[in-house]
C-alpha positions in Angstrom: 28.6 -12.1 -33.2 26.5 -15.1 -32.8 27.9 -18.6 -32.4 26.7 -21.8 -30.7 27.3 -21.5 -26.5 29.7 -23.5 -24.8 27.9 -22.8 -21.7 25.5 -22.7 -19.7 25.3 -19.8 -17.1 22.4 -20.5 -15.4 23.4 -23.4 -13.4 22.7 -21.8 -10.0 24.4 -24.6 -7.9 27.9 -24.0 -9.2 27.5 -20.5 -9.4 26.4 -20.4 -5.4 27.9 -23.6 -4.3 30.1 -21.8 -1.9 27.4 -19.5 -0.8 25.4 -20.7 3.1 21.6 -20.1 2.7 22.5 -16.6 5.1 24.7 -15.8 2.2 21.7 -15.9 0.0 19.0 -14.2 1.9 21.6 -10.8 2.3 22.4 -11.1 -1.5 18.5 -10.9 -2.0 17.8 -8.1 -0.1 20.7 -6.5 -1.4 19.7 -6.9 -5.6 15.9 -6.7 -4.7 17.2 -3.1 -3.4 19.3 -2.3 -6.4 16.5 -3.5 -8.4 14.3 -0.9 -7.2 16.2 2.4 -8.3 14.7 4.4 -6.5 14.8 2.7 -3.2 18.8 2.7 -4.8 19.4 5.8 -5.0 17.7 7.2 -1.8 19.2 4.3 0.1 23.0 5.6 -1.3 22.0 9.4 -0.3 21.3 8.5 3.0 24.2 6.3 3.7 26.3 9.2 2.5 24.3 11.2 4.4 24.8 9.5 7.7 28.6 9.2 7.5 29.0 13.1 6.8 27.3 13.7 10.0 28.6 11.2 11.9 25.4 8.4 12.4 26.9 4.9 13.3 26.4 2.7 10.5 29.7 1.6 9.9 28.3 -1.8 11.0 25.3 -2.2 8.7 27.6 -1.4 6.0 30.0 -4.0 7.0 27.7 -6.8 7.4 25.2 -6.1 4.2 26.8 -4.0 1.2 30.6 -4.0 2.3 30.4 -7.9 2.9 28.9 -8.1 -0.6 31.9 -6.6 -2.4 34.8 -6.7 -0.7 37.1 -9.2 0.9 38.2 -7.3 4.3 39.2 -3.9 5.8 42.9 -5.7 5.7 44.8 -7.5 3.6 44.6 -10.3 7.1 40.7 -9.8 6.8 40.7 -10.9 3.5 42.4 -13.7 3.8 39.8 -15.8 4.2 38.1 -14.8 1.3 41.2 -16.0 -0.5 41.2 -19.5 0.3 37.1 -19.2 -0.1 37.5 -18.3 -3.5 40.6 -20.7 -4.0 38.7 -23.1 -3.1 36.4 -23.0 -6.0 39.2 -23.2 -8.2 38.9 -19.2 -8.2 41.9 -16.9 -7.8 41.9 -13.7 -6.4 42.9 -10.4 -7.2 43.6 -8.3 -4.0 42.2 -4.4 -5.0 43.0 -1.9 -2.4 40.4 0.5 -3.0 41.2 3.5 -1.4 41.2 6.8 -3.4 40.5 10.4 -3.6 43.5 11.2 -1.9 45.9 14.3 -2.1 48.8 14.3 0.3 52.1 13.3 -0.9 52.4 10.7 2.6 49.1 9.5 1.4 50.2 8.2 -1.9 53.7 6.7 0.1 51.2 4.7 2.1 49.6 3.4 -0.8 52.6 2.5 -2.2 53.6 0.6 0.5 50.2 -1.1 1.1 50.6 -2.3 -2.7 53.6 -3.8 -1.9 53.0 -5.6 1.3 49.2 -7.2 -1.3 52.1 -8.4 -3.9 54.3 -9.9 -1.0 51.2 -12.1 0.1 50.7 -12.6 -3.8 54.1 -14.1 -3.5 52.9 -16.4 -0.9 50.1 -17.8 -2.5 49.2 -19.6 -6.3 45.8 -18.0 -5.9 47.0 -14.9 -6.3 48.2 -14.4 -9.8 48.4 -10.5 -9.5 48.4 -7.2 -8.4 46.5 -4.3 -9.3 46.8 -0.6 -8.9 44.9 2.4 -9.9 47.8 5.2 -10.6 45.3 7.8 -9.0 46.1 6.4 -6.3 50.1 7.5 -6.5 49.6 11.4 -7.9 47.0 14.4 -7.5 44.5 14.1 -10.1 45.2 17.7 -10.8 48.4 16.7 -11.9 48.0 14.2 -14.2 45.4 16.8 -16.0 47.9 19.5 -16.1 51.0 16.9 -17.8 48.0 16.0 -20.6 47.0 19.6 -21.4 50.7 20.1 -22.0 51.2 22.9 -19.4 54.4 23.1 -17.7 55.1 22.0 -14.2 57.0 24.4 -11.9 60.1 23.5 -9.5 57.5 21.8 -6.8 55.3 20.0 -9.6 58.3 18.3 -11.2 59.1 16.9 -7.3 56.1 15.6 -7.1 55.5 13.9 -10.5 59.1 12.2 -10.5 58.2 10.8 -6.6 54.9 9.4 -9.1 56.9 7.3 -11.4 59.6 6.3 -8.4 56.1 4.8 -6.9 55.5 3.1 -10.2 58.6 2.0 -11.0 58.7 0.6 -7.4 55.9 -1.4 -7.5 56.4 -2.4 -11.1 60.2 -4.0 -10.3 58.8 -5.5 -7.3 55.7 -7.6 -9.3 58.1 -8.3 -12.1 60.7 -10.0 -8.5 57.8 -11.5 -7.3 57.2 -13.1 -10.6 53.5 -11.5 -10.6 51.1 -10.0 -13.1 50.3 -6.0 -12.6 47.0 -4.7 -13.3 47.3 -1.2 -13.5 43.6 0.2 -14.2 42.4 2.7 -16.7 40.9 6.5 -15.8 38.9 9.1 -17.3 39.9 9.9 -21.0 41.3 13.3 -19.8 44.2 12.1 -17.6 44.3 8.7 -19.7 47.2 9.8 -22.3 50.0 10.5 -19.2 49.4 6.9 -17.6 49.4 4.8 -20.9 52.7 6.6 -21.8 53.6 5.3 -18.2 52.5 2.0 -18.8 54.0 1.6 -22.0 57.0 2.5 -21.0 57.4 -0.5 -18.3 55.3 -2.6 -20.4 58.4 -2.3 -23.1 60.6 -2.4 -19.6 59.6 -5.6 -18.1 57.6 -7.5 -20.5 60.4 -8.6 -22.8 60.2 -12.7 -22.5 56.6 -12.9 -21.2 54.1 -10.9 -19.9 54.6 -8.9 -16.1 52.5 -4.9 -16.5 49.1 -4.9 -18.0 47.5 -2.1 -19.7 43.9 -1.3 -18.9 41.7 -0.6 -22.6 38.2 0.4 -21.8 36.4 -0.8 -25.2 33.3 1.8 -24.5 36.3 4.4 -25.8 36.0 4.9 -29.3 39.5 5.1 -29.2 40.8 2.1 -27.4 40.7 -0.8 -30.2 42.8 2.1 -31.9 45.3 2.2 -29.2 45.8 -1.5 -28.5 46.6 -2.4 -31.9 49.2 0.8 -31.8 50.9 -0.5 -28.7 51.1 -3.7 -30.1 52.8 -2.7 -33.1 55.2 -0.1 -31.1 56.1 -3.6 -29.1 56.5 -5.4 -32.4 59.0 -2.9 -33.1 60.5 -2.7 -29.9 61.1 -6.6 -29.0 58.2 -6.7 -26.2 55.0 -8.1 -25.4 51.6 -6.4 -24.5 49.2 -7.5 -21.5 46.1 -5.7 -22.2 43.2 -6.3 -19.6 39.8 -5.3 -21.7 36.9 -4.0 -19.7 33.6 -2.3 -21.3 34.2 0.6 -18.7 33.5 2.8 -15.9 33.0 6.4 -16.6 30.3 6.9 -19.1 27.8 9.9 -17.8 30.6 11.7 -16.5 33.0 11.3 -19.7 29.9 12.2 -22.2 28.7 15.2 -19.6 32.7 16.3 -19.7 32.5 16.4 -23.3 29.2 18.5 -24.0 30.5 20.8 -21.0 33.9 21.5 -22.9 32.7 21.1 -26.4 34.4 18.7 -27.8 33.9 15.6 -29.6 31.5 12.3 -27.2 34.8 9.5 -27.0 32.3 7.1 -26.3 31.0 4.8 -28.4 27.1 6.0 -29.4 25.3 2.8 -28.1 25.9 -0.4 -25.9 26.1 -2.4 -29.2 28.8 -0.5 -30.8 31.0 -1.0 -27.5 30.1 -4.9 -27.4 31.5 -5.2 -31.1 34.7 -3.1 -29.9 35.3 -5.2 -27.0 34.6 -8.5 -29.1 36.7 -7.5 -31.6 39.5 -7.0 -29.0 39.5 -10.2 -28.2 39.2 -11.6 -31.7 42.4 -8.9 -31.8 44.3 -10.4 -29.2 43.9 -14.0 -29.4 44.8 -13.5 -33.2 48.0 -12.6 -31.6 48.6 -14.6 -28.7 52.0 -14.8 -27.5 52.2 -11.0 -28.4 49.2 -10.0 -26.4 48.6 -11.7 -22.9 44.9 -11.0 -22.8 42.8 -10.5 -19.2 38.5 -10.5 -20.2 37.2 -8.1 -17.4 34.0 -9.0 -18.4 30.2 -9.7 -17.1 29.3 -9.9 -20.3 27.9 -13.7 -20.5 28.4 -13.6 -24.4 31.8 -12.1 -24.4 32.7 -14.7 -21.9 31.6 -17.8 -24.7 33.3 -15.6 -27.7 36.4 -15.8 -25.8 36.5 -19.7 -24.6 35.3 -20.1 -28.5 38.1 -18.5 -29.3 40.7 -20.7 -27.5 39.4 -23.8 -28.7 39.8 -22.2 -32.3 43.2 -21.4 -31.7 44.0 -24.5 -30.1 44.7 -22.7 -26.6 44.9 -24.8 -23.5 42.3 -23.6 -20.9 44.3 -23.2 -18.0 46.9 -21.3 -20.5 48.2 -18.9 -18.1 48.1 -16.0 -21.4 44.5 -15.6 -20.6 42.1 -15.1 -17.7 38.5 -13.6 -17.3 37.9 -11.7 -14.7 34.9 -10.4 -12.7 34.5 -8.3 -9.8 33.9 -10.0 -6.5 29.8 -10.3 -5.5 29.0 -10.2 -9.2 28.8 -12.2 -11.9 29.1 -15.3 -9.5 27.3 -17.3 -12.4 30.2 -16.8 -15.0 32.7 -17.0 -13.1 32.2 -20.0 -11.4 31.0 -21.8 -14.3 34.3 -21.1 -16.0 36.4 -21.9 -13.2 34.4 -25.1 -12.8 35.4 -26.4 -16.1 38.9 -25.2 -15.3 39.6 -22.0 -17.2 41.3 -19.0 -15.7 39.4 -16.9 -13.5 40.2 -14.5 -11.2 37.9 -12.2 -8.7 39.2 -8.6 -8.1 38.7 -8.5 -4.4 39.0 -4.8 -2.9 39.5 -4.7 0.7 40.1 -0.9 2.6 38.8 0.5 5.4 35.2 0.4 5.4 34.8 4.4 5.0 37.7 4.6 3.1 36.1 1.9 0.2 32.6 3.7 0.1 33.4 5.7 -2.3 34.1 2.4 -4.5 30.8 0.6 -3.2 28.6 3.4 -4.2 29.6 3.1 -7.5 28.9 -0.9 -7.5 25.7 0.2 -6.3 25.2 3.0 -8.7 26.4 0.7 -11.3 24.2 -2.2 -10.4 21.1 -0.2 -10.5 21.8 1.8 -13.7 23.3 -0.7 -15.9 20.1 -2.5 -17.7 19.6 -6.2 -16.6 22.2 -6.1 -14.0 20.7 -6.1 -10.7 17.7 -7.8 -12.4 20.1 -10.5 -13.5 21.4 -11.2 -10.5 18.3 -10.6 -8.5 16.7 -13.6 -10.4 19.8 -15.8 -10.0 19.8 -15.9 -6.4 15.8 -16.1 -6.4 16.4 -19.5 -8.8 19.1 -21.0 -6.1 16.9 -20.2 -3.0 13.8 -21.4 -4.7 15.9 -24.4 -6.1 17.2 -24.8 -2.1 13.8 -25.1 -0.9 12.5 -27.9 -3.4 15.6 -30.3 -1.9 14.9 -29.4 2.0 
């Protein structure tokens, strides 16, 4: 879709107004890195590497890659990242990214770590909402074996009615906290079990406004499909949707998945197909504002226009608190501080964990950064533009 911009977001001094010239240099090391994928990906296999046997780099991590992309190893820690971000007119979405787990005391700490991040939500006007990723509640196994339609045994059932207590939990509490929920999306073959979750506390809570988000990830060939679906079922059902639209996160496994088990690729053939699904979303969901609470996860810089077009079609306010964008904290910094500086929504998820507990979540930002085309490059000649730009004033 092509339409005149409303921005501009190039302006390197609001998107690293907050950032100190050290700041800089270790964002420039980091994308010139990134940029480089093979220097990448050796640099990842020996980091993972070093922590299997034990090497002390926790340190290095903290200060270069770690520092980059999340806020803290405690919800204390990242504090400061909060007010930071806040202010830049920026609000903050607290991730804990911790996963991989399997114990049953595991996921009752997660639970309770949840908790305590929408209790400081409660606290603070910068925090609009909580997020949580329902692997991180139930073994993955499990949520496989309730969408293949086998039957759980005496032990099973226990364990997949102490999932949705943990849900339900942490659902009631946003919803008394008077918070948004971000509940993210997974792989397509332990998607089916969590939308049916979500759905069912979306049509539990979201009755006068908005409280549980949905997660659609628009590279699905499916997901348009599914939005418009739920929408109707709350149509029907006297509720509203929140649906929080990201492009998504699994490709080269989900396509490798499908060739491996024969069956049809759920992802849409080329990047150009999945940019028209996720434009249309939001075409779909502004369309039906008031119906639809809409959350752009985007980095997309032309997704980003499309949807502050869309508002002023539709007459929307920008600080209408129906809609956000959203970007992940350490990317993106040009979009989303050039929206929040002309005083739309925005929101940063912020994960914070234990440094060797997140890694598994930064090697992905830096698998991600170096695979996805432009990316690194993008933001590699962004923070080159604002140190050169530094340098001409000093």
């Amino acid at each position: 879709m092509t339409f005149k911009p409303k921005f501009h977001f190039d302006d390197t001094e609001i998107a690293f107004g907050d950032k100190s010239n050290f700041d800089l240099k270790r964002m420039y090391f980091l994308f010139a890195t990134m940029n480089n994928p093979f220097i990448a990906k050796v640099g990842i296999w020996l980091t993972q590497f070093a922590l299997r046997i034990h090497i002390p780099i926790k340190f290095m991590i903290k200060k270069t890659i770690f520092a980059q992309f999340c806020g803290g190893e405690s919800l204390r820690d990242s504090m400061s990242t909060v007010t930071k971000l806040g202010d830049s007119n920026i609000h903050t979405i607290l991730d804990y990214s911790v996963e991989g787990e399997s114990k049953e005391r595991v996921f009752d700490q997660n639970c309770e770590e949840i908790i305590k991040s929408l209790k400081m939500a409660k606290e603070s006007d910068k925090i609009p909402t909580g997020v949580m990723k329902l692997t991180g509640f139930v073994a993955f196994d499990l949520l496989v074996q309730k969408q293949e339609g086998k039957p759980f045994n005496t032990k099973q059932t226990q364990r997949w009615e102490a999932f949705e207590a943990r849900v339900e939990k942490i659902c009631s509490f946003a919803v008394e906290c008077n918070k948004y929920l971000f509940i993210d999306a997974e792989e397509t073959w332990i998607q089916e079990p969590i939308d049916e979750i979500v759905n069912h506390m979306m049509e539990k809570y979201n009755r006068d406004r908005v409280y549980i988000f949905n997660t659609y990830q628009m590279y699905r060939t499916a997901s348009l499909g599914n939005l418009k679906a739920i929408h109707k079922m709350a149509q029907q059902g006297g509720f509203k949707v929140g649906a929080k639209l990201v492009r998504g996160a699994y490709m080269e496994k989900e396509r490798e998945r499908a060739e491996e088990k024969g069956y049809p690729d759920p992802i849409h053939p080329s990047k150009e197909a999945t940019d028209k699904a996720y434009d249309d979303a939001l075409i779909y969901c502004m369309e039906n504002l008031g119906e639809i609470y809409v959350c752009a996860g985007t980095h997309n810089e032309n997704s980003s226009q499309l949807l502050a077009k869309l508002m002023d079609d539709h007459g929307v306010k920008k600080d209408d608190p129906r809609v956000f964008f959203a970007q992940l904290y350490g990317m993106s910094d040009n979009i989303s501080y050039t929206l929040a500086h002309a005083n739309y929504n925005v929101a940063k998820y912020v994960p914070y964990g234990p440094v060797k507990k997140v890694l598994p979540y930064l090697m992905r930002r830096a698998e991600e950064n170096t695979s996805i085309s432009g990316q690194s490059s993008r933001e590699f000649r962004l923070v080159k533009n604002e140190m050169r730009r530094r340098k001409r004033l000093s």
